[in-house]
C-alpha positions, 0 to 999 in steps of 0.5 A: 500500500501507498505510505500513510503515514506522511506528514512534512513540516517546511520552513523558510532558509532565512529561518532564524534561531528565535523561529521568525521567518522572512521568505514565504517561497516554496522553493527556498524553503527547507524541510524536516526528513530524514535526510535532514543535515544533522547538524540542525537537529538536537534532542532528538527521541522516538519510543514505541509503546508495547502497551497501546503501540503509540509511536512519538517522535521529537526533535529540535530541528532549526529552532522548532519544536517537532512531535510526532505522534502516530497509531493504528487504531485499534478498534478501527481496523481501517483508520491511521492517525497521524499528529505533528505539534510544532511550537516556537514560531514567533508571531506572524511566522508561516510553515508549510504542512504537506499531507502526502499518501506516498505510492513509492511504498506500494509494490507489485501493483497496477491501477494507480490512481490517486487525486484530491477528493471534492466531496469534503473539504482537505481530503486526499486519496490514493489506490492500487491494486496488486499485481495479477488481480485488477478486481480488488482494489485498497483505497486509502484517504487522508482527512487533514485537519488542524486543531486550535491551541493544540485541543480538538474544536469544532472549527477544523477543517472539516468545516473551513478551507485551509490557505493551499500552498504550491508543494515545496520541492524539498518535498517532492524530492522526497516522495515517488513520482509514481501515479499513486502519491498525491500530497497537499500542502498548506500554509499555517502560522504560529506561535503553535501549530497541531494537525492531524491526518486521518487516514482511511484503508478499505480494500475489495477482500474485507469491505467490498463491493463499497470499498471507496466509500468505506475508506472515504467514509472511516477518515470523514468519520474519524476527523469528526470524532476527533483526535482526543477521542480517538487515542482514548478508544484505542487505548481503552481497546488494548486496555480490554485485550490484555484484561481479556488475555494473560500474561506470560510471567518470568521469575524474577525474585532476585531482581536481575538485569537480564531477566527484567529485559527479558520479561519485557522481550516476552511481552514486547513479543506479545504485542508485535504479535497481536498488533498483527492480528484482528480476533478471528470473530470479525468479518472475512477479510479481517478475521481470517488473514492469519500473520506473516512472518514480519507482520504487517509492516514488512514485504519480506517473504511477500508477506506470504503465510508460513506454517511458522503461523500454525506451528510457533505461533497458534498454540501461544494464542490459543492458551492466552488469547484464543479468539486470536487464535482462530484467525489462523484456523479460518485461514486454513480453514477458507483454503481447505478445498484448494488444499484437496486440489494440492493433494490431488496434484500430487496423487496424494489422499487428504489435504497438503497446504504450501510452504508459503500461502498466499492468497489462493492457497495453491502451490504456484508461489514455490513451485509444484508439489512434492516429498519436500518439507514444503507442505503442511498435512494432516501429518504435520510438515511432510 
């Protein structure tokens, strides 16, 4: 899928050490990324909660002050949210904001598209489909939306139209070029400013056959509700998942160094573990995925399904979070017939599952059938 979570913040050249600024031109403006020179960055941190996955972001950059905040919510399968606070510009002072749904992230797609939506005021939107299947398609719009003194109001941008500006080219140096990424940009000012994207997902597998109006739908939404509100349902939804589950304790009487890192490794794993999966009572699409071996936010091994899921995996869930569990049985369980046909194909009775299984379940992905250890049986890994 395109990038989401995408949010630059451009300033003058001229910008002084007390943050007042004296050019507005997009063109000698300079932008915070990665790639900044170091040299104009301090008190840099970022930390990643194993608790509620809430990622922040800060750093000193040219005399700004800059947090990131970013989660995917937890209760919303299909909505991303994304906050930048800048502080120490002095009055009168403009930035420049750039929203962007950077395609260049999207591989082994076709049908890109992408656009500024004209039913709501500060919307952008990007799609794809992958490569091979022109009949699924993933959507995904970004609600851009600024907060007064740094708290959620009614006078946002869902309501008002924000002053545009022309793309710094700091900026379109940084994102694909492909027909997939789309950015707005917008002229703000000081002494603070808060905004936050809300962003929403949709594809044909879990919200077909309205999957644009969905996406469009979940980030209207979601920037009608709020930032606030919106931290506070996701939290309280990990909150209930580790009430509802257990916990894997490491007997630390002694109070030792390398047993209090490792019950954090322990619960650390937990959380990558179910921030993968959604319980397997939801709907197609959603609750029957089963997990990769990097999860959702990698392309290693194509995020093909590895019987690691069945073996490793399962039986933690099961004894702790069951209903995570059966996410990985409706997996196998939807792809039960084309099992049989891996089976026949081999002149084997019962059911054979690849090695690595991807949407169809067949045996296309690792070349054909065989004795080797690329298969899942009845009999465990033939």
């Amino acid at each position: 899928l395109p990038a989401w979570a995408s949010l630059y913040v451009s300033s003058p050249l001229a910008m002084s050490t007390n943050g007042s600024s004296d050019s507005s031109s997009t063109g000698d403006m300079e932008t915070y990324t990665p790639l900044v020179d170091p040299t104009t960055v301090s008190n840099f941190s970022q930390s990643m909660s194993i608790r509620d996955g809430v990622v922040q972001t800060n750093a000193t950059w040219n005399g700004l002050q800059l947090r990131y905040t970013v989660f995917a919510h937890r209760e919303r399968p299909n909505v991303g949210v994304m906050r930048l606070d800048v502080e120490g510009l002095s009055d009168g002072s403009t930035i420049v904001v750039t929203d962007a749904l950077d395609g260049s992230a999207a591989k082994r797609v076709i049908n890109e598209s992408s656009g500024f939506e004209t039913s709501e005021n500060q919307i952008i939107f990007s799609a794809v489909s992958p490569a091979g299947v022109p009949n699924v398609t993933a959507w995904e719009f970004s609600a851009f939306d600024v907060l007064s003194s740094g708290n959620d109001t009614a006078q946002t941008s869902s309501s008002q139209m924000l002053a545009n500006s022309s793309i710094p080219a700091s900026v379109t140096s940084m994102i694909g070029s492909n027909t997939s990424t789309v950015a707005r940009s917008y002229i703000l000012s000081g002494p603070a400013v808060s905004v936050v994207k809300y962003v929403g997902i949709a594809t044909t597998d879990a919200y077909g056959p309205n999957e644009r109006s969905q996406a469009l739908n979940a980030a209207v939404q979601a920037r009608k509700d709020g930032y606030d509100t919106l931290l506070k349902e996701h939290q309280q939804a990990w909150e209930d998942i580790w009430t509802e589950g257990g916990d894997v304790q490491i007997n630390n009487s002694k109070n030792t160094t390398v047993l209090a890192e490792l019950q954090k490794m322990v619960r650390a794993s937990w959380f990558h573990i179910l921030s993968n999966l959604r319980p397997g009572n939801e709907s197609a699409g959603l609750g029957d995925t089963s997990i990769a071996p990097a999860g959702l936010a990698s392309d290693s091994y194509a995020e093909g399904i590895f019987w690691d899921a069945d073996i490793w995996i399962a039986p933690g869930l099961l004894s702790l979070y069951p209903n995570f569990a059966s996410n990985i049985n409706r997996y196998r369980s939807k792809m039960v017939n084309q099992s049989i046909v891996n089976a026949q194909q081999a002149n084997y009775s019962g059911l054979l599952y690849p090695w690595i299984s991807f949407r169809y379940g067949n045996c296309t992905g690792i070349g054909p059938v065989s004795r080797s250890r690329g298969f899942l049986s009845s009999r465990g890994c033939c």
